[in-house]
Structure formats: structure tokens, C-alpha cells
SERO-4910 file (N, C-alpha, C, O; in steps of 0.05 Angstrom, whole numbers):
BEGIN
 pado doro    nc1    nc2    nc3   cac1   cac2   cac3    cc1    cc2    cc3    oc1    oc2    oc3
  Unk    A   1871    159   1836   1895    142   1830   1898    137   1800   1919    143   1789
  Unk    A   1876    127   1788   1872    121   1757   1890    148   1739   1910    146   1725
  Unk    A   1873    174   1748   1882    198   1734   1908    210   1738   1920    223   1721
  Unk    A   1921    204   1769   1952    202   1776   1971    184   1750   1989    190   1733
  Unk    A   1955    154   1758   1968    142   1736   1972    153   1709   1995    159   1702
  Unk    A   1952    157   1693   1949    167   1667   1968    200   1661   1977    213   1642
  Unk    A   1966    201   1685   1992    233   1673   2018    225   1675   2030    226   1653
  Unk    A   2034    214   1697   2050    196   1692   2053    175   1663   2073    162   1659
  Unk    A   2040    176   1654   2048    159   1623   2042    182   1600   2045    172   1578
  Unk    A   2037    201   1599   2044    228   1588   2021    221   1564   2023    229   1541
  Unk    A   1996    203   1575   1965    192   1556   1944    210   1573   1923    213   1561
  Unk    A   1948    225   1602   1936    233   1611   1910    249   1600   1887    242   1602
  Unk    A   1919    269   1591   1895    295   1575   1881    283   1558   1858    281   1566
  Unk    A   1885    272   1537   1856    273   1522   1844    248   1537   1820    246   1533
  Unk    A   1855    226   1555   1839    206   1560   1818    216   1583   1794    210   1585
  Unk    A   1838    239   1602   1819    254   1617   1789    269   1615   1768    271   1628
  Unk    A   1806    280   1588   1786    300   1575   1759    283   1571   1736    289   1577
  Unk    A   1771    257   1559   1741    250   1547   1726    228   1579   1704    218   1577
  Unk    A   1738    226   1595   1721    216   1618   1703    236   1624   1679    232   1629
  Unk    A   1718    269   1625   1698    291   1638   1676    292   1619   1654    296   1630
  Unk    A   1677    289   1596   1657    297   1583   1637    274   1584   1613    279   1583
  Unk    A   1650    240   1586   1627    230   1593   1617    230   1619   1596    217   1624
  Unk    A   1627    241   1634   1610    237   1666   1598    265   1665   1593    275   1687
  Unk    A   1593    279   1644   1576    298   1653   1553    296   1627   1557    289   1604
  Unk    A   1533    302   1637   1498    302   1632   1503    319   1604   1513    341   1607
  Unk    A   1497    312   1578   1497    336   1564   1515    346   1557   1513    369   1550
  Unk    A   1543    333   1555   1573    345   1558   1573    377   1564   1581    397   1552
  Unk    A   1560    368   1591   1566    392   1609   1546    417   1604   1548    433   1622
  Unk    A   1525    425   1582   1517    435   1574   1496    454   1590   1477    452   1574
  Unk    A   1484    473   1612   1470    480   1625   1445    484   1607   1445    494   1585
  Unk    A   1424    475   1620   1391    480   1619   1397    517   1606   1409    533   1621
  Unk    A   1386    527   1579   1377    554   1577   1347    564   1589   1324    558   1581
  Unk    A   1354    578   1611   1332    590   1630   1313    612   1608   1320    628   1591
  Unk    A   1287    604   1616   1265    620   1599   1249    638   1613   1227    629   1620
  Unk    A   1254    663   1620   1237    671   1637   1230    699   1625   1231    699   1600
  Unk    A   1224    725   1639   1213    746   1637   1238    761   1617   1234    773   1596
  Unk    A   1266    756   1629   1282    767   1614   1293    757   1592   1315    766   1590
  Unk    A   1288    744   1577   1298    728   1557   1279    704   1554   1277    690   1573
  Unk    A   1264    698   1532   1242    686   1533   1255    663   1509   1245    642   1502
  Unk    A   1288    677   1494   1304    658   1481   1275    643   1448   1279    624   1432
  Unk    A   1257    656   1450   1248    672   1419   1218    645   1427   1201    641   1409
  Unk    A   1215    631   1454   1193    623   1458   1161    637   1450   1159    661   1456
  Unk    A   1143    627   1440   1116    645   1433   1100    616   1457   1110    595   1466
  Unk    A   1078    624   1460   1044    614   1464   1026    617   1452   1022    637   1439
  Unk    A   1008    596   1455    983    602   1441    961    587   1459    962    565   1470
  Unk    A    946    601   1459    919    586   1474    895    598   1457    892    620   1446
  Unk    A    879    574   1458    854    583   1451    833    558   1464    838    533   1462
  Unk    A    807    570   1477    808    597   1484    826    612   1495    844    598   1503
  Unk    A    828    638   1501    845    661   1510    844    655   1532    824    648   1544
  Unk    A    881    656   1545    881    643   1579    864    677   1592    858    677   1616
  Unk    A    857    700   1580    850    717   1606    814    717   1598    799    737   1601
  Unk    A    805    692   1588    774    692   1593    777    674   1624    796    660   1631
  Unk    A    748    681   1640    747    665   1658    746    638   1659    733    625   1642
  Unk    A    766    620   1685    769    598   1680    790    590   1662    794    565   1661
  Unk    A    801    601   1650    820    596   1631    857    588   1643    868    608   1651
  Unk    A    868    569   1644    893    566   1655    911    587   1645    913    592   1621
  Unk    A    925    599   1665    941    617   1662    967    597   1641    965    573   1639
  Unk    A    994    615   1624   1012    605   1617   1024    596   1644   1020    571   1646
  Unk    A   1037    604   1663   1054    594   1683   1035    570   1699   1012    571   1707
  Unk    A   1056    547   1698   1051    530   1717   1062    518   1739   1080    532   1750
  Unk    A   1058    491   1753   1070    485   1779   1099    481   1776   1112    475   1756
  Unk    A   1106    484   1800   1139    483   1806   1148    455   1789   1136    435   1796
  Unk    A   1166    453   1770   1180    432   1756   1193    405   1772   1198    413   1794
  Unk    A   1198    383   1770   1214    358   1775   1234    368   1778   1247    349   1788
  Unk    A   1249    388   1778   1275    398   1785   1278    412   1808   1300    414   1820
  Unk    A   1252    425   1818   1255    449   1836   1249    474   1835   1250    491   1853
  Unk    A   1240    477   1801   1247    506   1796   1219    517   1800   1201    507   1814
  Unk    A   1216    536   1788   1193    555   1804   1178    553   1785   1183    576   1778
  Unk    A   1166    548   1771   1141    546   1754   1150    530   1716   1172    530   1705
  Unk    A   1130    524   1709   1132    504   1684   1111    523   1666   1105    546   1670
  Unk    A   1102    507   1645   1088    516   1621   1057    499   1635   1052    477   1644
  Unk    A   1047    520   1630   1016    509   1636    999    506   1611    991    524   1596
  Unk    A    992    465   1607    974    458   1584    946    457   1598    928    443   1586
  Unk    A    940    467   1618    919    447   1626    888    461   1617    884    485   1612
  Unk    A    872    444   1616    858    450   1596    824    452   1609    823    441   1630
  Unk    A    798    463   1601    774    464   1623    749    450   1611    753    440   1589
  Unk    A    732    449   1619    703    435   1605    695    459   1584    699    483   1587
  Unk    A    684    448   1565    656    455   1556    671    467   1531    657    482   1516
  Unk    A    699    463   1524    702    475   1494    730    456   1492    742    442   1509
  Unk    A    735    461   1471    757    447   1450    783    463   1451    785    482   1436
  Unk    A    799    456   1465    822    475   1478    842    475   1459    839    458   1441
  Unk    A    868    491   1456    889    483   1445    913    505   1451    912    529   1451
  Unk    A    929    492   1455    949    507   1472    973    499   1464    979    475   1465
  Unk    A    993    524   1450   1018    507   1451   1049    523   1449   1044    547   1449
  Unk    A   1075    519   1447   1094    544   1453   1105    531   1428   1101    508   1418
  Unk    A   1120    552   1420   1126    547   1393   1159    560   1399   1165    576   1417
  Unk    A   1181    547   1376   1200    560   1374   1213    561   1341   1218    542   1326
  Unk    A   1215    581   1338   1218    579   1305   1245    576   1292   1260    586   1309
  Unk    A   1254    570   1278   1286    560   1268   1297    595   1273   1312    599   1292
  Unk    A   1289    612   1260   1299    640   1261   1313    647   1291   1334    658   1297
  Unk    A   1291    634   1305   1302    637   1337   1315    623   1351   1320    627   1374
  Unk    A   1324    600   1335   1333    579   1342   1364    584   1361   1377    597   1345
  Unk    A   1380    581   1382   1396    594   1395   1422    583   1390   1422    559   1383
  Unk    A   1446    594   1392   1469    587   1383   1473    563   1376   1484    556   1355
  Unk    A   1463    541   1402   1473    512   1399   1460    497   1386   1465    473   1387
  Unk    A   1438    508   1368   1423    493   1348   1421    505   1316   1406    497   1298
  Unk    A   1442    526   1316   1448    539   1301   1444    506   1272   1426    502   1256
  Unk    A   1464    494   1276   1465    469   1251   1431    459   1245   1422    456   1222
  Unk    A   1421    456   1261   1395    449   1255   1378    465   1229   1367    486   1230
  Unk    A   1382    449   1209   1362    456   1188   1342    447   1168   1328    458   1151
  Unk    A   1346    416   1179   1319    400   1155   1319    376   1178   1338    374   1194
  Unk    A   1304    364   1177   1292    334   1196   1310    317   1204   1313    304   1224
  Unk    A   1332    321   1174   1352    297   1179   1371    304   1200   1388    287   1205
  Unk    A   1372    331   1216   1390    344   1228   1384    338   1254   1401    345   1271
  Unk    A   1358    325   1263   1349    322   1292   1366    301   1297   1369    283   1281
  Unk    A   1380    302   1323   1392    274   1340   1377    264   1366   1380    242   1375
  Unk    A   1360    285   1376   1346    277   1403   1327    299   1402   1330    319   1388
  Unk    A   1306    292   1421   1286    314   1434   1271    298   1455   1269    273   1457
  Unk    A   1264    314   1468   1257    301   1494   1238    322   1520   1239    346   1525
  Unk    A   1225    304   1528   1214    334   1546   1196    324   1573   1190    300   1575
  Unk    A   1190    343   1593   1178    335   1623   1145    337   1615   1136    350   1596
  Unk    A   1135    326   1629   1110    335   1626   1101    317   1653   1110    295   1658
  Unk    A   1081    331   1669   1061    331   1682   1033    328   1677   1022    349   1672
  Unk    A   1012    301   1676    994    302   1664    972    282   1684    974    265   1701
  Unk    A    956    295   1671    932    278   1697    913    258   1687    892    250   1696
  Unk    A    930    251   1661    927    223   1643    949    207   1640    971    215   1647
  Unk    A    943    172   1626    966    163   1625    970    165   1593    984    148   1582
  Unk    A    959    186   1580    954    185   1560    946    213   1543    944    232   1559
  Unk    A    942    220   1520    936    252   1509    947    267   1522    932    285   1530
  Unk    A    979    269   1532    990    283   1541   1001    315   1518    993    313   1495
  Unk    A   1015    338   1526   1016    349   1505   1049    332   1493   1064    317   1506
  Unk    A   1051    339   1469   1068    329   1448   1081    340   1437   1070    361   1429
  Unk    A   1108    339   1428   1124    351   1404   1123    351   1380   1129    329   1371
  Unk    A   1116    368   1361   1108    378   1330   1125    383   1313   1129    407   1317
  Unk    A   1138    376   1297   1160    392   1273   1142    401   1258   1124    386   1250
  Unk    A   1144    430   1253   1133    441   1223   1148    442   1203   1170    453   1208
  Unk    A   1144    435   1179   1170    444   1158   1146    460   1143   1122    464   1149
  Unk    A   1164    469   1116   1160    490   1102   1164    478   1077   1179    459   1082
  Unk    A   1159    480   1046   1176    482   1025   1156    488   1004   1132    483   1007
  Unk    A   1167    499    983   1156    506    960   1150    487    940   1166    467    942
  Unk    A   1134    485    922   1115    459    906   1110    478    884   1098    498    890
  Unk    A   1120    474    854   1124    488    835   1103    519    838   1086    526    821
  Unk    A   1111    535    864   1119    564    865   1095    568    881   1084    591    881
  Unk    A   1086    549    895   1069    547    907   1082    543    936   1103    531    935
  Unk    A   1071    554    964   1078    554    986   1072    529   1008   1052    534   1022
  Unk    A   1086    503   1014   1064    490   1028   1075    484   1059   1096    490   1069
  Unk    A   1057    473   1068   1065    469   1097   1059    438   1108   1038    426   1103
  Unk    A   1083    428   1124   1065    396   1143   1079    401   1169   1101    411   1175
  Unk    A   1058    392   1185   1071    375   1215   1072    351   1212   1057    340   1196
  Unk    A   1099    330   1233   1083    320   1234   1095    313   1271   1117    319   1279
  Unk    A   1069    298   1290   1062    297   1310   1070    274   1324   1069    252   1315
  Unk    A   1077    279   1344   1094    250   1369   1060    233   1374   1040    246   1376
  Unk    A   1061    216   1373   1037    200   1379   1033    193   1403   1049    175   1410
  Unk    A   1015    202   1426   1029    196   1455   1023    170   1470   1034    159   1488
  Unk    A    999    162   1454    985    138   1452   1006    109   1463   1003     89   1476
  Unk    A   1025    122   1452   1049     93   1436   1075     98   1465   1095     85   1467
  Unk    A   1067    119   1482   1086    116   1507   1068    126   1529   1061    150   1529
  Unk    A   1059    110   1551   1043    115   1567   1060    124   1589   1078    110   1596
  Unk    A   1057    148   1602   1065    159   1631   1048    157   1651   1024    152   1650
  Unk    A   1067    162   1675   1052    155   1709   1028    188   1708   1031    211   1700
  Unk    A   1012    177   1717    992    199   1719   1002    212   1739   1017    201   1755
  Unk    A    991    248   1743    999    260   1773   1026    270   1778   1031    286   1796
  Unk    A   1046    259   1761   1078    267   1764   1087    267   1742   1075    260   1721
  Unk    A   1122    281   1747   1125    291   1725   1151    267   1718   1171    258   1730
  Unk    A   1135    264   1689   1151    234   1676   1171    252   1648   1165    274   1639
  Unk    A   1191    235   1640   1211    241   1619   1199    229   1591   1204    205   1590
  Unk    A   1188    237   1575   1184    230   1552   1214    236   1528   1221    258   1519
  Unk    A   1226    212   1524   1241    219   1505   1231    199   1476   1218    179   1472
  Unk    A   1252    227   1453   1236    210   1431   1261    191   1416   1285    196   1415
  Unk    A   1244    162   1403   1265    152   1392   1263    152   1368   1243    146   1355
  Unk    A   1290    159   1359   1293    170   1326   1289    152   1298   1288    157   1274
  Unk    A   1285    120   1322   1278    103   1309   1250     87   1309   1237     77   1290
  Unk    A   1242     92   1341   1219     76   1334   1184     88   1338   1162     77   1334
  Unk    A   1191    123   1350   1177    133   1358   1149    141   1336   1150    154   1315
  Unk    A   1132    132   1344   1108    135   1316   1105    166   1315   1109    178   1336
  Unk    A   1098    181   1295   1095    210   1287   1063    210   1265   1060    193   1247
  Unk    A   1050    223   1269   1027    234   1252   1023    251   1232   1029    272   1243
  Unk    A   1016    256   1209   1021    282   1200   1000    302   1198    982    301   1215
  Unk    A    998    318   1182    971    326   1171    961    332   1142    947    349   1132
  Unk    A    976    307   1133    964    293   1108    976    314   1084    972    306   1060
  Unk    A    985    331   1087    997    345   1068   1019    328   1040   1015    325   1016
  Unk    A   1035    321   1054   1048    304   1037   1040    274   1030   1055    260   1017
  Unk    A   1013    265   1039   1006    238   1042    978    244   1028    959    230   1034
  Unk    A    978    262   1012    951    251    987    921    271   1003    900    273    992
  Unk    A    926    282   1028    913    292   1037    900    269   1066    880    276   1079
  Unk    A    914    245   1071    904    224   1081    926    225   1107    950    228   1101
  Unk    A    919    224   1128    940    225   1160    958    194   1160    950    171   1163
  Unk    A    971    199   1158    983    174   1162   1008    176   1186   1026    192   1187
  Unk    A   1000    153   1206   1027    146   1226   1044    130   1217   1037    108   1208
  Unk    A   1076    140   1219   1098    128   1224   1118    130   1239   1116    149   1255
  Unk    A   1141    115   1239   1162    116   1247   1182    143   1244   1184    154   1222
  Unk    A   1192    151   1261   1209    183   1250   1234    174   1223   1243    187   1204
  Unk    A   1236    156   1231   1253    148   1215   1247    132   1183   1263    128   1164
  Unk    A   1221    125   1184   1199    116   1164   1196    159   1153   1206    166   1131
  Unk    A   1186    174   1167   1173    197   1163   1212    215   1144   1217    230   1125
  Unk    A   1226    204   1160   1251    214   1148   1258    210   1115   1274    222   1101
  Unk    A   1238    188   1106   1244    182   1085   1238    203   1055   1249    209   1034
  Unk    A   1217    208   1066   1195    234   1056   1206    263   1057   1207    280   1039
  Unk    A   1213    264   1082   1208    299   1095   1236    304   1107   1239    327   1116
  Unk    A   1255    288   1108   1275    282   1114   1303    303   1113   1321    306   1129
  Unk    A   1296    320   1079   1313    338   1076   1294    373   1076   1302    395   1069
  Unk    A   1268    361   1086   1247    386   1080   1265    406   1106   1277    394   1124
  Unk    A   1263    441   1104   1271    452   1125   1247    448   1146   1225    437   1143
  Unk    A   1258    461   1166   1251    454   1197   1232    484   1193   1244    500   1179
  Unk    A   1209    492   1202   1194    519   1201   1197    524   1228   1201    548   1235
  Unk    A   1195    507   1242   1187    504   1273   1178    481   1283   1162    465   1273
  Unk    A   1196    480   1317   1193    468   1330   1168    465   1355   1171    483   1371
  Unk    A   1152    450   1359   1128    462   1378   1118    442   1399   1113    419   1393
  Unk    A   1113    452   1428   1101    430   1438   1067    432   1435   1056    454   1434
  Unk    A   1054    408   1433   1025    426   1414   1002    402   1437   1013    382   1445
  Unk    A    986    404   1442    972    400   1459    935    414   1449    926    437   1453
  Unk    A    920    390   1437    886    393   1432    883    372   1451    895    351   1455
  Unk    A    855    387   1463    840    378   1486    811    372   1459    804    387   1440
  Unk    A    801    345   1469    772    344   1460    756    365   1481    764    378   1500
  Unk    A    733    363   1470    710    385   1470    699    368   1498    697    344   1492
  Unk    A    694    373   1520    682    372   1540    698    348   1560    691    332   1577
  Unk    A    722    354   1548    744    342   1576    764    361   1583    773    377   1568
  Unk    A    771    357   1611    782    373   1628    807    357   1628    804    333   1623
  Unk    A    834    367   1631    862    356   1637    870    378   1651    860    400   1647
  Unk    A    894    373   1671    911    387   1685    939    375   1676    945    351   1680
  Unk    A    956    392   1664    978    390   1647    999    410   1650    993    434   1645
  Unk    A   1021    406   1656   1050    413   1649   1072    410   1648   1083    394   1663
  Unk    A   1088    427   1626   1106    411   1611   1133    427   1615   1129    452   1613
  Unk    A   1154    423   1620   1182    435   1620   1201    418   1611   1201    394   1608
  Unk    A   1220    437   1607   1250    424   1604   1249    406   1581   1253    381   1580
  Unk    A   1242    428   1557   1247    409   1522   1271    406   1518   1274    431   1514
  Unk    A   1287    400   1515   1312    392   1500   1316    380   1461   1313    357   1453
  Unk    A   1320    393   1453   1328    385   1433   1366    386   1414   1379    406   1409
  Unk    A   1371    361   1409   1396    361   1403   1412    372   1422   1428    390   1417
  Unk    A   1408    358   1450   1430    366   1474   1416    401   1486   1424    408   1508
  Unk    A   1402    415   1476   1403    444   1482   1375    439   1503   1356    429   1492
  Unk    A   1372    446   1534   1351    442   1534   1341    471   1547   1357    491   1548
  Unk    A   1322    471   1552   1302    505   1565   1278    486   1582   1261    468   1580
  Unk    A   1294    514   1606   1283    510   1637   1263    531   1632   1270    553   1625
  Unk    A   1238    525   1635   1219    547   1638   1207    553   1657   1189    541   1668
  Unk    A   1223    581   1665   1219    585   1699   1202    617   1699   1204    634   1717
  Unk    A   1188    618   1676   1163    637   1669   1149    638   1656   1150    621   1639
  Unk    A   1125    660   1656   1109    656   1623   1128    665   1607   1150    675   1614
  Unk    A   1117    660   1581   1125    669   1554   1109    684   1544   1086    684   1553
  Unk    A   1119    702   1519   1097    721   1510   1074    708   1493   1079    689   1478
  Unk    A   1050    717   1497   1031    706   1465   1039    710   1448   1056    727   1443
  Unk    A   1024    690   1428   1032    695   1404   1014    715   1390    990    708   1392
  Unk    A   1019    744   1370   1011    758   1371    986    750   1342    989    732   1325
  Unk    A    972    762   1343    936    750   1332    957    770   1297    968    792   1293
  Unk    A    950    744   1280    948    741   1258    943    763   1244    961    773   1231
  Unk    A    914    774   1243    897    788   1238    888    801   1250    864    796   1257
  Unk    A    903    825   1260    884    850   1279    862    861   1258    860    861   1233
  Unk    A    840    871   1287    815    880   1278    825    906   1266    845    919   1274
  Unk    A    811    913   1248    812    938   1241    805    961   1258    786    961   1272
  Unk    A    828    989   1255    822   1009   1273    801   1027   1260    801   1039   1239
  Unk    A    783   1025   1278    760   1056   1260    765   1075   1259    782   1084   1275
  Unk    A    754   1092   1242    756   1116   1237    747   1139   1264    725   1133   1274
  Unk    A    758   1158   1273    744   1175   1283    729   1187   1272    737   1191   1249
  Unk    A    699   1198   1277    677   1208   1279    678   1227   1264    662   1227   1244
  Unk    A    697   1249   1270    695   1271   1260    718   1263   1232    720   1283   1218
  Unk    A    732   1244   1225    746   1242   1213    723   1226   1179    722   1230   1155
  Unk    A    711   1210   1195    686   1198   1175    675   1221   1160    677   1223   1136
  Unk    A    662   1241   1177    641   1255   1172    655   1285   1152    642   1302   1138
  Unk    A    686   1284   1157    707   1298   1133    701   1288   1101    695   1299   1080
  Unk    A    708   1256   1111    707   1239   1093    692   1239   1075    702   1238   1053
  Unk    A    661   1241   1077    638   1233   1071    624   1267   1059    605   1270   1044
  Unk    A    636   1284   1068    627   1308   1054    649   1311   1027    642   1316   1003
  Unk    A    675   1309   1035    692   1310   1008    683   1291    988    688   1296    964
  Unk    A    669   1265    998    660   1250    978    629   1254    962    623   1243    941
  Unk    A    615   1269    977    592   1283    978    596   1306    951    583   1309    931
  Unk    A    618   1320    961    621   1345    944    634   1333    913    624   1340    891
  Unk    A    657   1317    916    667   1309    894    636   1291    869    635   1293    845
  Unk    A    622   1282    880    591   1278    875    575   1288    858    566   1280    837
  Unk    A    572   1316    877    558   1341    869    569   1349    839    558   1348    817
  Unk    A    602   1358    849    608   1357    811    605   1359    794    602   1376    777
  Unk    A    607   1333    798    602   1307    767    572   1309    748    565   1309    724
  Unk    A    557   1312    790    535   1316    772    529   1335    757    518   1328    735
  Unk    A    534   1368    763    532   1395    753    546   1393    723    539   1399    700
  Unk    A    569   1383    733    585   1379    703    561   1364    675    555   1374    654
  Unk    A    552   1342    683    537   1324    677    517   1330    658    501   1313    651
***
């Protein structure tokens, strides 16, 4: 009746317009699905390596939504775990295209499943910037301490842009960790670029957690993770050896070039 009314007074459309957009979640925006075919520039990292024994696979239990599997943090005895998915500005996807220094965040937010009310995994900004021609780097870290969730289910952690405490890693702070406010931390790092976005999750050394996390959203964009993601690929590959017979080439031309020098000599 309301919306009958309103076209009849020829106010109809834009007053329309803007009811749809507030009665929908996200102004309407659909969850970006993360799976085998489009992983939408997601990485992992585990260490130890999820394919040693005992090690939690990346895919985890079915999500608070329904969907078929989440990001698996969960973590085992007897070592110092660390696990985490990373998304880097480069990969950053159409609707976050504007996102480019701290001051550009409006929301982030994310599911997690944890079998604490507490050391849950967390959201990380990395920035980047140069220091007279020098390269440097900071995080800094959601404090989880400072918002306690229901153990066993999966709770909504959202962050507030105002009062949410953040950690760093002392880079810009004298070398000394200091917690603040994002909006305290804005003051500092505020126009630094964004390197990457990450959910980051350390386990102490001889505790066990069962953990997972879906459906990050940042600045309205969120990702349903309804697969693994790829690893992240090792830094520093081992060196390839030489073949045998390719050494033993080697080692006579170096042999002979030798000989030579010496004759010459």
C-alpha cells in the first residue's frame, strides 16, 4: 500500500530505491564463492605442513550457513603451529578495488568456529612502505582477548573501527609491541598502503585447538569458502642437483682447465 502510495505522488523511485537497498544485507551484494575454481587470489600457510601426519587438512566443517566446508585452523600437540590465508591488495577483487592504505577500511568481519572462548584465529593488516630507500614492513593484529565467543559454534566476530584493540609487531613502535585502538593505530599507519590482508592464527607449543573460520568480509565484499585454497608456495626452493654424469663433465673440464695453467706455469 505504502509503495502504491508513493508512485501515485510521482516521489515513488528514488524513495523506493533506497528502501530496497536498505532491506537488503550488504546492499544486496552476494557472498564471492572460494573454491577449486576460482580461489579469487586466496593463498595458505601452515606450518607444520598440513600433509605431515596428524596435521589438519586446509578444508573444514560445514559453515553457519550450510555450506559445505570452511577454512581449517585447527591446530595438534607437541609443536607451535601457525596457519593462515592471506589475500594480497594485487588480488584484491573488483569491489575492493578503492582499498589502498588503512584509512580506506570501513568494516571487516568474520565466522569462526573455535573450541576456546578465547585465542581464536584473527584478522592481520600488513602494510608495506619505504624508510629513506630502505624496505619495511608492520602488522598489526585484532586482539581476541578483548571479544570473547561461545565455544563449539560458530560466532560473528566483527571489528570496530573504533574501539577494537590491534597489536603490532613493533616495527613502527621503537621495536616495542604496543596495543591499540584501530583508530588510535590509524593515527600512525593510517595512510601506510595495505600489503595484505590475512586471517593469521599461532597456536602455543603443546596446545591443541579445533578451529574454523569462514565468511571474511571486508568493506561489504565477503568470501564463502566452500574449498581448500592453494599453498602458499615455499619462499626458497631447495636447490636442484646436478646430474651425475653432468658433475663428473664438470669436474674434468675443471680438472683439465687446471692441468694448463699448470704446464703453462
Amino acid at each position: 500500500m505504502m509503495i502504491e502510495w508513493l508512485k501515485r505522488h510521482q516521489i515513488g523511485f528514488p524513495i523506493i530505491a533506497l528502501i530496497s537497498c536498505v532491506a537488503s544485507p550488504g546492499w544486496g551484494q552476494q557472498p564471492l564463492v572460494v573454491d577449486q575454481s576460482d580461489n579469487r587470489g586466496w593463498v595458505f600457510y601452515a606450518r607444520p605442513d598440513i600433509n605431515l601426519p596428524g596435521e589438519a587438512p586446509i578444508r573444514g566443517i560445514s559453515d553457519h550457513a550450510s555450506g559445505n566446508t570452511s577454512l581449517n585452523f585447527s591446530t595438534t600437540l607437541g609443536n607451535e603451529s601457525v596457519r593462515n590465508a592471506t589475500l594480497t591488495q594485487i588480488n584484491f577483487p573488483a569491489p575492493m578495488s578503492d582499498i589502498a592504505t588503512f584509512n580506506d577500511l570501513t568494516s571487516m568481519s568474520w565466522w569462526v568456529n573455535h573450541s576456546s572462548t578465547g585465542k581464536y584465529p584473527k584478522i592481520a593488516i600488513w602494510a608495506n612502505w619505504e624508510d629513506s630507500g630502505t624496505a619495511r614492513r608492520e602488522a598489526i593484529y585484532f586482539v581476541p582477548e578483548s571479544l570473547a565467543i561461545t565455544a563449539n559454534q560458530w560466532n560473528l566476530v566483527t571489528i570496530d573501527l573504533n574501539a577494537s584493540q590491534f597489536k603490532n609487531n613493533g616495527v613502527t613502535t621503537s621495536g616495542i609491541k604496543e596495543t591499540r585502538t584501530f583508530a588510535t593505530w590509524l593515527q600512525t599507519i593510517g595512510d601506510f598502503r595495505i600489503e595484505s590482508i590475512q586471517i593469521s592464527y599461532n597456536s602455543p607449543a603443546d596446545t591443541e585447538y579445533e578451529s574454523y573460520v569462514d565468511y571474511i568480509e571486508i568493506n561489504g565484499t565477503t568470501f564463502d569458502f566452500e574449498d581448500a585454497i592453494p599453498l602458499e608456495l615455499d619462499a626458497s626452493p631447495s636447490p636442484v642437483p646436478l646430474p651425475l654424469w653432468l658433475f663428473s663433465l664438470l669436474s674434468a673440464v675443471i680438472g683439465g682447465l687446471g692441468y694448463r695453467r699448470l704446464k703453462r706455469a
